[in-house]
C-alpha positions in Angstrom: 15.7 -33.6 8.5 13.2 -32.6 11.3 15.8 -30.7 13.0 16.4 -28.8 9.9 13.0 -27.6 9.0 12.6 -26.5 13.2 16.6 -24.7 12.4 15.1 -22.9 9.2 11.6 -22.0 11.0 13.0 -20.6 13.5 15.2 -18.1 11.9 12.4 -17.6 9.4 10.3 -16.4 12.3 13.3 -14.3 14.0 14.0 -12.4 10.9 10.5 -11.6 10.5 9.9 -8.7 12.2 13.1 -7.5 10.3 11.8 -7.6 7.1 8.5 -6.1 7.9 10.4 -2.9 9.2 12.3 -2.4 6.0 8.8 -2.3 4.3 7.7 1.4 3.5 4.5 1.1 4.8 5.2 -1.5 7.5 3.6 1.7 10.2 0.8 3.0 7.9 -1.3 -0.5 7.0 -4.1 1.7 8.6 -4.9 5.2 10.0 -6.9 8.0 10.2 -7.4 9.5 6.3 -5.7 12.8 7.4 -2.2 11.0 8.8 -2.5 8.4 5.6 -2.7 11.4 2.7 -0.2 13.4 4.1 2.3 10.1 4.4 1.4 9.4 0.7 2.2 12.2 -0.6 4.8 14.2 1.8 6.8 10.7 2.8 6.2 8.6 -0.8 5.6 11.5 -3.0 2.5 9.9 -4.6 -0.2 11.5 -5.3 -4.0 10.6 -5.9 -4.4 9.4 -9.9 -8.1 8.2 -9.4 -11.5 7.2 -7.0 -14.3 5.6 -7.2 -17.0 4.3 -5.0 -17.0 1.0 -3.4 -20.0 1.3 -0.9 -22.2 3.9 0.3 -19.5 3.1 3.5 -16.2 3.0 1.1 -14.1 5.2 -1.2 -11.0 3.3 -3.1 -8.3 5.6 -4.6 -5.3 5.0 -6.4 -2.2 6.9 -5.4 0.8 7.0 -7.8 4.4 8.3 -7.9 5.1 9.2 -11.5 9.0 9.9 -10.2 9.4 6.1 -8.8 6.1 4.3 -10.7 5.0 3.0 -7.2 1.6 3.0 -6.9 -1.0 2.2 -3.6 -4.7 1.5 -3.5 -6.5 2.8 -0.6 -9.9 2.3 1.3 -11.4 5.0 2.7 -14.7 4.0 5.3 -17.1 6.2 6.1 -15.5 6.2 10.1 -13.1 8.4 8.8 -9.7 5.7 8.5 -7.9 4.7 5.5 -6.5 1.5 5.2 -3.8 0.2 2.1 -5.0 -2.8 0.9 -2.6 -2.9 -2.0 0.8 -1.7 -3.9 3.1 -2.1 -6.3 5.7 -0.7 -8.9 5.8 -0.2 -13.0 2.6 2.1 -13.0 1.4 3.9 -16.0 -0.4 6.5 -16.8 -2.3 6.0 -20.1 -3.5 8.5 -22.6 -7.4 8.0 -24.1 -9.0 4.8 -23.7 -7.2 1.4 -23.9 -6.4 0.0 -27.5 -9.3 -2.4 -28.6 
């Protein structure tokens, strides 16, 4: 049993790195805001649905592909870097304000 769970670890740990590269944004966690729009929207073909202010220090937008329905939350800090702290699939784009 112990041998197993090493067995399993292991190739848990060696495929890693694998699956990590097949992610679309596995090189772009973080990077100057210049390098991040242009991979947003020239490599994923989202573009910037929303913003709002975090902090005086932080600016989060919302990027979205209406092609795909991918969508990625961004940081933006005052120092000039963006960082993706979040994504996913299925977005929408809703008309007027929500139903009450």
């Amino acid at each position: 049993m112990f041998r197993t769970c090493i067995v399993s670890t292991l190739i848990t740990l060696a495929t890693a790195p694998a699956l990590l590269a097949q992610s679309p944004i596995a090189d772009v966690v973080c990077a100057p805001r210049a390098e991040m729009v242009h991979k947003l929207s020239h490599q994923f073909g989202e573009r910037m649905a929303g913003m709002g202010v975090r902090s005086p220090e932080s600016v989060m937008e919302v990027w979205q592909s209406d092609r795909s329905g991918r969508w990625t939350l961004v940081m933006n800090y005052a120092d000039g870097n963006s960082c993706i702290v979040a994504m996913g699939e299925g977005w929408e784009t809703l008309p007027g304000d929500p139903p009450a």
